[in-house]
C-alpha positions as CSV (number, residue, x, y, z in Angstrom):
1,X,-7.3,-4.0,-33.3
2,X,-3.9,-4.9,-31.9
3,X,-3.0,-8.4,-32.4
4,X,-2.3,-9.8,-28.8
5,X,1.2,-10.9,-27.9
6,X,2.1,-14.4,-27.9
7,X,3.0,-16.4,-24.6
8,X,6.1,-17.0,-25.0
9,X,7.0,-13.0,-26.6
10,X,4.7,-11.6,-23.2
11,X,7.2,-14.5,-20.9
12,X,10.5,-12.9,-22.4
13,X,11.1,-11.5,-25.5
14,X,14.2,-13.4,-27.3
15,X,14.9,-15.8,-23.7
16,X,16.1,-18.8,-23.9
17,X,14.2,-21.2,-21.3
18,X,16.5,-24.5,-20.7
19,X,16.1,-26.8,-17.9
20,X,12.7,-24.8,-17.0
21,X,11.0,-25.1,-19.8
22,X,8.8,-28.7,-19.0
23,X,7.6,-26.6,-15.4
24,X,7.1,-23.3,-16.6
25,X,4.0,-23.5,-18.2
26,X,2.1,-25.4,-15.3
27,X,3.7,-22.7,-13.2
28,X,1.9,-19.9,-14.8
29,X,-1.1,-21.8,-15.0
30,X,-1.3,-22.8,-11.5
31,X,-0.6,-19.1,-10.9
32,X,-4.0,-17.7,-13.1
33,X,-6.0,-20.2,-11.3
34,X,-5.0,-18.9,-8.0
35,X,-6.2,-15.0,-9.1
36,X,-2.9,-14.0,-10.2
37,X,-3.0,-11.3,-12.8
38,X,-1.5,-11.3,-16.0
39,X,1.3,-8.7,-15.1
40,X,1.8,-11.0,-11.8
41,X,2.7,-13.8,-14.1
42,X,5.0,-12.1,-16.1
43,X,7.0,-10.9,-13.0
44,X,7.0,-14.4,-11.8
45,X,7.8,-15.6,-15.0
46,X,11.1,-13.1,-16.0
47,X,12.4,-14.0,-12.6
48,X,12.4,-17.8,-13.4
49,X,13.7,-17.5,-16.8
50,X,16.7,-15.1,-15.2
51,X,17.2,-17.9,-12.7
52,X,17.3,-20.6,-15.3
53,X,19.7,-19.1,-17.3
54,X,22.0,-18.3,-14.0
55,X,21.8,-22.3,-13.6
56,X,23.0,-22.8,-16.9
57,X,26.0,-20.2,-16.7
58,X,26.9,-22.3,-13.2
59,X,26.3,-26.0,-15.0
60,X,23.7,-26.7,-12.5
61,X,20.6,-28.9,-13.3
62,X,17.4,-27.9,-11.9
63,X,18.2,-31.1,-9.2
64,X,20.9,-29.4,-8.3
65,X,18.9,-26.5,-6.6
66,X,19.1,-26.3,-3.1
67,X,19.6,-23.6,-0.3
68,X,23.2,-22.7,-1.7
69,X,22.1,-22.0,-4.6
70,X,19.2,-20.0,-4.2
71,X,21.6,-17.8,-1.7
72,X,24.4,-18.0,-4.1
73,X,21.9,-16.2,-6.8
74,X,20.2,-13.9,-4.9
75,X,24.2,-12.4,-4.4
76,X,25.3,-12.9,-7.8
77,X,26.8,-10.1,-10.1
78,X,24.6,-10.4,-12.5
79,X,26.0,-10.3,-16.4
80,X,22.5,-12.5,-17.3
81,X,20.6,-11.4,-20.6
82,X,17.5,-10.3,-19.1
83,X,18.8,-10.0,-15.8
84,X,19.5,-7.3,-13.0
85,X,22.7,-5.3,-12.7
86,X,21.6,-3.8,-9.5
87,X,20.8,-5.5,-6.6
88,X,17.6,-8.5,-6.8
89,X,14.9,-7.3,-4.2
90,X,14.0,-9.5,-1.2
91,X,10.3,-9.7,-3.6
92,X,12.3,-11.0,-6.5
93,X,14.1,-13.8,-4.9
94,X,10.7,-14.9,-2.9
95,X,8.9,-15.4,-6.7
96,X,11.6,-18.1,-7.5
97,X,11.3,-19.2,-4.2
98,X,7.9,-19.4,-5.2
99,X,8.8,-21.9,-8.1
100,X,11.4,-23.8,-5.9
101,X,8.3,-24.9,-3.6
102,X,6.3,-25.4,-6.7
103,X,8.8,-28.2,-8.0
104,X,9.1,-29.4,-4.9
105,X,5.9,-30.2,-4.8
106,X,5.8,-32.2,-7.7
107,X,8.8,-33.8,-6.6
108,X,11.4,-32.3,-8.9
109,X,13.1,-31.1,-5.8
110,X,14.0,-33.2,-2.8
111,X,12.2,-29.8,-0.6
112,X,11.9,-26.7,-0.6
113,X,15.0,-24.7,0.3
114,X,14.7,-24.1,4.0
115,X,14.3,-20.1,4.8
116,X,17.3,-19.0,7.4
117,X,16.0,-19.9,10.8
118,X,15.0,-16.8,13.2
119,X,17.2,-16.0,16.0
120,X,15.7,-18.1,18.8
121,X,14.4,-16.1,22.1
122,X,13.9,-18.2,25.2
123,X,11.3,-18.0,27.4
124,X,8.8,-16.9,24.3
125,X,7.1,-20.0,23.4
126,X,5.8,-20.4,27.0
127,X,4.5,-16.8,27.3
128,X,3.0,-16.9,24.4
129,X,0.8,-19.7,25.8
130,X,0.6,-17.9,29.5
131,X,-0.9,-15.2,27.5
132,X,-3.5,-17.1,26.0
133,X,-4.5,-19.5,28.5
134,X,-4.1,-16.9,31.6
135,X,-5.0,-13.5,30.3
136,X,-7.4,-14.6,27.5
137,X,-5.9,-12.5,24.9
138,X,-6.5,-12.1,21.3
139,X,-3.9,-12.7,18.9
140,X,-3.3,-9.2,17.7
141,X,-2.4,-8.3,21.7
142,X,-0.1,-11.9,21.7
143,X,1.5,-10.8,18.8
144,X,2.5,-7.0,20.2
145,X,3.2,-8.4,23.8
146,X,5.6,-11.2,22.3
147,X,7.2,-8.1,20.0
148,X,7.9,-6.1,23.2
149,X,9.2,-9.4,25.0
150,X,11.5,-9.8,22.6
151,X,12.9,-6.9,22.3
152,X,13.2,-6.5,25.8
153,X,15.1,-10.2,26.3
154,X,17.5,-9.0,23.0
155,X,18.3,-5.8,25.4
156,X,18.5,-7.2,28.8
157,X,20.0,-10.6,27.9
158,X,18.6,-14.5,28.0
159,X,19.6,-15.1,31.4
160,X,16.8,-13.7,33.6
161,X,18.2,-14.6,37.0
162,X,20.1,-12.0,36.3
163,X,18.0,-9.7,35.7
164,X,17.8,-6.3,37.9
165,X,16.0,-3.4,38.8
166,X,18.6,-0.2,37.7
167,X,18.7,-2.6,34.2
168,X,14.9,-3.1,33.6
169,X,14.5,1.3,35.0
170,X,16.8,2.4,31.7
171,X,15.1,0.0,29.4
172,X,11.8,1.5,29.5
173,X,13.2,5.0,30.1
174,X,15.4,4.4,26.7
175,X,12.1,3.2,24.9
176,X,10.1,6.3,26.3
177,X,13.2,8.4,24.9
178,X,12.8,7.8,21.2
179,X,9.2,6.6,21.1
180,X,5.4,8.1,21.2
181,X,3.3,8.6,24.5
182,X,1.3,5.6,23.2
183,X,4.1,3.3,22.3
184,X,6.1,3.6,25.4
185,X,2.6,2.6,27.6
186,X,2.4,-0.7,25.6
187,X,6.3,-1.5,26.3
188,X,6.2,-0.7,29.5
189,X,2.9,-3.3,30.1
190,X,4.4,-5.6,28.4
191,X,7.2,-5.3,30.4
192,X,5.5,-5.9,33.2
193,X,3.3,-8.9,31.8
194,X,6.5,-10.3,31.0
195,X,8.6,-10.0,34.6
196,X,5.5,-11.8,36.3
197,X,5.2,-14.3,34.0
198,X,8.9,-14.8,34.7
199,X,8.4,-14.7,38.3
200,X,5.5,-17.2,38.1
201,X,8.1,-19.8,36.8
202,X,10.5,-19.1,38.7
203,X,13.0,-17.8,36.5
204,X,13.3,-14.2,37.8
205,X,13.4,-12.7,41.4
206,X,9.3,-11.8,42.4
207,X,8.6,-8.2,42.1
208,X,10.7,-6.7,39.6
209,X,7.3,-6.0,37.4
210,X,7.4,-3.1,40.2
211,X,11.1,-1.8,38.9
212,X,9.0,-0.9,35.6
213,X,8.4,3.0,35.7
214,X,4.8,4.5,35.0
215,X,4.5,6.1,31.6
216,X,2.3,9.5,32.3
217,X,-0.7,9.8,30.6
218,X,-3.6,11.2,32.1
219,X,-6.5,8.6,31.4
220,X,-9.4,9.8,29.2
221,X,-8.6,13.4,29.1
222,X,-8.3,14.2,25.7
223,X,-10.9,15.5,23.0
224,X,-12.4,12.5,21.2
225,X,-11.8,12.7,17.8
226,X,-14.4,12.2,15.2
227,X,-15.9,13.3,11.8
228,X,-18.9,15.3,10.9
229,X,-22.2,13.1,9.5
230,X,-22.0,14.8,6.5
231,X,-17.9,13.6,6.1
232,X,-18.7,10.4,7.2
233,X,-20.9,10.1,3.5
234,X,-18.1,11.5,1.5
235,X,-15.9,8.6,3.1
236,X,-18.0,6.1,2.2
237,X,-19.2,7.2,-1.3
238,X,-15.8,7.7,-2.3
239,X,-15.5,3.7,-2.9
240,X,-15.7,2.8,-6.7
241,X,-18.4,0.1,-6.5
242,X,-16.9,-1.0,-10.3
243,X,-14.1,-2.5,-8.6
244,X,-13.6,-5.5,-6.1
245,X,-11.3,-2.9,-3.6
246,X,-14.3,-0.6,-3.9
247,X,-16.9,-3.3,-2.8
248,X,-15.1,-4.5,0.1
249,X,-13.6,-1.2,1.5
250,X,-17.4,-0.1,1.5
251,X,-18.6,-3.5,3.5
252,X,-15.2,-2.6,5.6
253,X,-16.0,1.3,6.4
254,X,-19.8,0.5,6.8
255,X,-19.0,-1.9,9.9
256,X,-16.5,0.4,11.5
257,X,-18.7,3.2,11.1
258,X,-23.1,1.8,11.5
259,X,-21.3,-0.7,14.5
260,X,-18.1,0.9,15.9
261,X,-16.2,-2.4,15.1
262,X,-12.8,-2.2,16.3
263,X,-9.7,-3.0,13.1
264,X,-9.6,-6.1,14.9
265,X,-12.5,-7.2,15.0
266,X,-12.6,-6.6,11.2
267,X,-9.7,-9.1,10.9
268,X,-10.8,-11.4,13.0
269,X,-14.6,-11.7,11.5
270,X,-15.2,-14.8,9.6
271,X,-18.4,-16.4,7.9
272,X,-19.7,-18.7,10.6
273,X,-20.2,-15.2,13.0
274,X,-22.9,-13.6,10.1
275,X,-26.3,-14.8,10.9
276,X,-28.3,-14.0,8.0
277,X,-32.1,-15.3,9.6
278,X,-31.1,-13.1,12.7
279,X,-29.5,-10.3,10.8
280,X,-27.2,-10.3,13.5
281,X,-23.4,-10.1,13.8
282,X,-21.6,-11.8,16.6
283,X,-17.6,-10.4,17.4
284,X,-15.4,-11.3,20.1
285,X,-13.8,-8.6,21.3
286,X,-10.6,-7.7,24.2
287,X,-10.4,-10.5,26.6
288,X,-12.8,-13.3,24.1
289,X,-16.0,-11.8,25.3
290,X,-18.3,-12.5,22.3
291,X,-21.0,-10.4,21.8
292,X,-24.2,-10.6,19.2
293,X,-24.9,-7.2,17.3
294,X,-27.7,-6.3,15.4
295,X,-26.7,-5.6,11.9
296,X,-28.5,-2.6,9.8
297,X,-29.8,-3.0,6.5
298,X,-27.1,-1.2,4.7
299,X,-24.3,-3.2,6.4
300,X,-26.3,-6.7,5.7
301,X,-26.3,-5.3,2.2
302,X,-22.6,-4.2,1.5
303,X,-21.7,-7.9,2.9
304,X,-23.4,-9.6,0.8
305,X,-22.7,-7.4,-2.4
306,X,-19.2,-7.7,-1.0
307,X,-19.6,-11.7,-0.7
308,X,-21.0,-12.6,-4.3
309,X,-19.3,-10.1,-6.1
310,X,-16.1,-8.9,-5.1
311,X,-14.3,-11.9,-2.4
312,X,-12.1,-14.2,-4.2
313,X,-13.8,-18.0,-4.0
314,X,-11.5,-20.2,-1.8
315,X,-11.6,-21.5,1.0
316,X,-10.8,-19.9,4.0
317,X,-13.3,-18.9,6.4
318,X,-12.0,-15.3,7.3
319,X,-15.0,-12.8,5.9
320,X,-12.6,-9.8,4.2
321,X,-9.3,-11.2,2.3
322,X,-6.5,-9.3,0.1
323,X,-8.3,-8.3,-3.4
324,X,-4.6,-9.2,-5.2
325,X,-3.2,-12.7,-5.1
326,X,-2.3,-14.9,-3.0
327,X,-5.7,-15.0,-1.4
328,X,-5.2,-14.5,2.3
329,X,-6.5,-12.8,5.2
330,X,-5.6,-9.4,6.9
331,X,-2.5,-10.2,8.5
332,X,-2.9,-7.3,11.0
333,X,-5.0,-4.2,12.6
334,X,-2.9,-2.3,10.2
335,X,-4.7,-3.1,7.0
336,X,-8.1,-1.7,8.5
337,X,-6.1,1.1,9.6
338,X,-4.8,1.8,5.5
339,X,-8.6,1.5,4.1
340,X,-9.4,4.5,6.2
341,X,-6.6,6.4,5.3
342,X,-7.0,6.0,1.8
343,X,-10.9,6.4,1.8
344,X,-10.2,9.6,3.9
345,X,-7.4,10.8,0.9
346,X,-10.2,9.8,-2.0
347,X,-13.0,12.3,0.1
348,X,-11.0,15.1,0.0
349,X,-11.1,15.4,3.9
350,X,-8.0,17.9,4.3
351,X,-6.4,17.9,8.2
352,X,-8.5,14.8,9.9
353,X,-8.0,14.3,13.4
354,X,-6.8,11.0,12.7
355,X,-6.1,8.5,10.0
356,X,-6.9,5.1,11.5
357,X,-9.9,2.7,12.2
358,X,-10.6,3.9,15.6
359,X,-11.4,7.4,14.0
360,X,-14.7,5.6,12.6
361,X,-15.2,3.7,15.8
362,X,-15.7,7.4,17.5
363,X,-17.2,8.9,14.8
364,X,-20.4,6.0,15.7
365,X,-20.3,6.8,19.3
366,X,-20.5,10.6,18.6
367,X,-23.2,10.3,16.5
368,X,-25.1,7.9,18.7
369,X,-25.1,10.2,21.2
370,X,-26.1,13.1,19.5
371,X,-29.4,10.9,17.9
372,X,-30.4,10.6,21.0
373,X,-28.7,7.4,22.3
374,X,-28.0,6.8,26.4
375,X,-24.6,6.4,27.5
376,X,-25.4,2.9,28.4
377,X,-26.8,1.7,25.0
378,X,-23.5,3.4,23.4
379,X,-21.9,1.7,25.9
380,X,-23.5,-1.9,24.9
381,X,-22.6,-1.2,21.2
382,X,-18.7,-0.7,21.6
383,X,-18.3,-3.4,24.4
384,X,-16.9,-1.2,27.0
385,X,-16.1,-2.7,30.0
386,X,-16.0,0.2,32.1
387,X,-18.7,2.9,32.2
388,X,-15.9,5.3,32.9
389,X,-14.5,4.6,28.8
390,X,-18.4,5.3,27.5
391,X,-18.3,8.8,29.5
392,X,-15.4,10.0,27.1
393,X,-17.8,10.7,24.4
394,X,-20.4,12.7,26.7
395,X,-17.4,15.8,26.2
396,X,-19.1,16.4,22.7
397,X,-23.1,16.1,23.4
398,X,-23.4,19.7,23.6
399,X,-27.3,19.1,23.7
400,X,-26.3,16.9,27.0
401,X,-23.2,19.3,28.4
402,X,-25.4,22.7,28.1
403,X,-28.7,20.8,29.9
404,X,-26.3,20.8,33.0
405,X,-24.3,23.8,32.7
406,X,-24.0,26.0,35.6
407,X,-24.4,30.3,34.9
408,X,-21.7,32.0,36.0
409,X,-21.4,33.5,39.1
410,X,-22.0,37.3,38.7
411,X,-20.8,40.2,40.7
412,X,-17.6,38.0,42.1
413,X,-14.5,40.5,42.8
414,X,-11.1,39.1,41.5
């Protein structure tokens, strides 16, 4: 059997660790008890040790580290030992950022070297709020809304008195230029969110949300797109149950596909909303409505495999959390989004109609329908608001179309 490296040959092999050397160790250490893996370590590690030996070359003590320096490093040509002749990566300068905060925390540091403060927008701050006391949004629609607001202020300028109608027109007509169908819609919306939030504070003339043009799209008239029963099991058995990813992708695809959960209502789940006694899931959806679901036995299941095997133990109340460290939540829809890609790449399904979360979400409503289920019980499950959104999916229950469908008129001259 092969004799297992030493600590300080698997740290760096012939380094010589000066002013670092009394934190180092409690680094690492702090590190594996966080979840980090061994090969973590060593990344953070090597970047320490090169950063130590750049403080020695400048005769600077580890007091000495502030803002300047960590700036003054991350732009250094390097000649270091066991350092990086091409440039370091935005990743490598954030693990000793990582250690910077770590000594400041034991006071070795005055603080923490500030990051470079974000270009400030105005008006942001209080639409953010207008959109979550008024409009009763969630946080992922906050988040795009204040995206688009932005980058229509950094177009149009920070003065909105001055703000006009030919302006706001070739805004939105540039954006619909050089970006999807779907993309342009939620500029323009936000767009016009944004004028009459203006307008309610007085900063902008009334009206101009009406100077935003109307991206075509005719409502509900595509296909929906969906997968086969038969694909939807491939999907799901393609998770390794060995692994901790395997075990919670499983608990993830199981709820987007047994309850039509939206991506983010995936992030958003957290521990408090799973009543075991009830076997009942509750999941507030667009516009804060909460809503109990029932929760099927293979879903309860996965969950609960998912929460004494595979979920990291800290303490943060959010139900699914990255499998490498740090320990956090799903920052956005996104990550729900990536699981179903990559569970769709491990079944071997060649050509889906889509590659997203919502693909699973329409898969369940298919399926419901064609078990038998009434529009308005599918309706009840996916929250719809409208009974107009729940009559998309009657286009593919055949058994529902062809109990309606007309003959064709015979014997009719052209």
């Amino acid at each position: 059997m092969a004799k297992t490296k030493s600590r300080t040959e698997f740290r760096c092999k012939g380094s010589n660790v000066g002013r670092v050397n009394p934190y180092l160790d409690d680094f690492s250490a702090e590190l594996a008890e966080s979840g980090y893996t061994r090969l973590s370590i060593y990344a953070y590690e090597f970047a320490v040790v090169h950063f130590d030996e750049w403080l020695q070359r400048q005769g600077l003590g580890v007091e000495d580290i502030d803002e300047a320096a960590i700036r003054r490093f991350a732009t250094h040509r390097c000649h270091c030992s066991h350092g990086r002749r091409r440039r370091k990566s935005r990743r490598y300068i954030k693990r000793v950022m990582r250690f910077v905060e770590y000594l400041a925390g034991r006071r070795v540091v005055k603080e923490p070297p500030p990051e470079p403060a974000k270009q400030t927008i105005p008006y942001l701050a209080d639409y953010r709020e207008w959109l979550s006391r008024h409009r009763g949004l969630t946080e992922q629609s906050i988040l795009r809304y204040e995206g688009n607001a932005r980058r229509f202020v950094l177009r149009l300028g920070g003065d909105a008195s001055r703000y006009g109608a030919p302006g706001i027109r070739q805004l939105v007509a540039d954006e619909a230029r050089r970006s999807s169908t779907g993309t342009a819609r939620s500029f323009s919306n936000s767009a016009r969110s944004f004028l009459r939030f203006l307008a309610s504070r007085g900063h902008c003339r009334p009206g101009l949300d009406q100077a935003v043009p109307t991206i075509p799209q005719w409502r509900l008239s595509s296909i929906p797109q969906y997968l086969s029963p038969q694909d939807i099991d491939r999907v799901i058995a393609s998770c390794n149950l060995q692994t901790s990813v395997g075990v919670r992708d499983r608990a993830v695809l199981l709820l987007l596909v047994r309850l039509g959960l939206r991506a983010g209502d995936i992030v958003g789940l957290r521990i408090n909303d799973i009543d075991w006694r009830a076997a009942t899931l509750r999941v507030a959806g667009k516009g804060r409505r909460e809503t109990r679901l029932p929760m099927p036995q293979d879903v309860g299941d996965a969950l609960l495999d998912y929460l004494k095997r595979a979920r990291a133990p800290v303490a943060l109340d959010r139900v699914f959390l990255r499998v490498p460290a740090p320990f956090r939540p799903f920052k956005t829809s996104a990550c729900v989004s990536d699981i179903v890609c990559h569970a769709l790449r491990r079944a071997g399904i060649e050509n889906p109609p889509s590659k997203g979360a919502n693909l699973l979400r329409h898969s369940a409503a298919t399926s419901m329908l064609r078990g038998g289920a009434t529009l308005d019980a599918v309706s009840a499950v996916l929250r719809h608001r409208s009974p107009d959104m729940t009559g998309y999916y009657a286009k593919v229950d055949l058994a529902m179309l062809l109990s309606v469908a007309q003959p064709w008129p015979e014997g009719t001259s052209c």
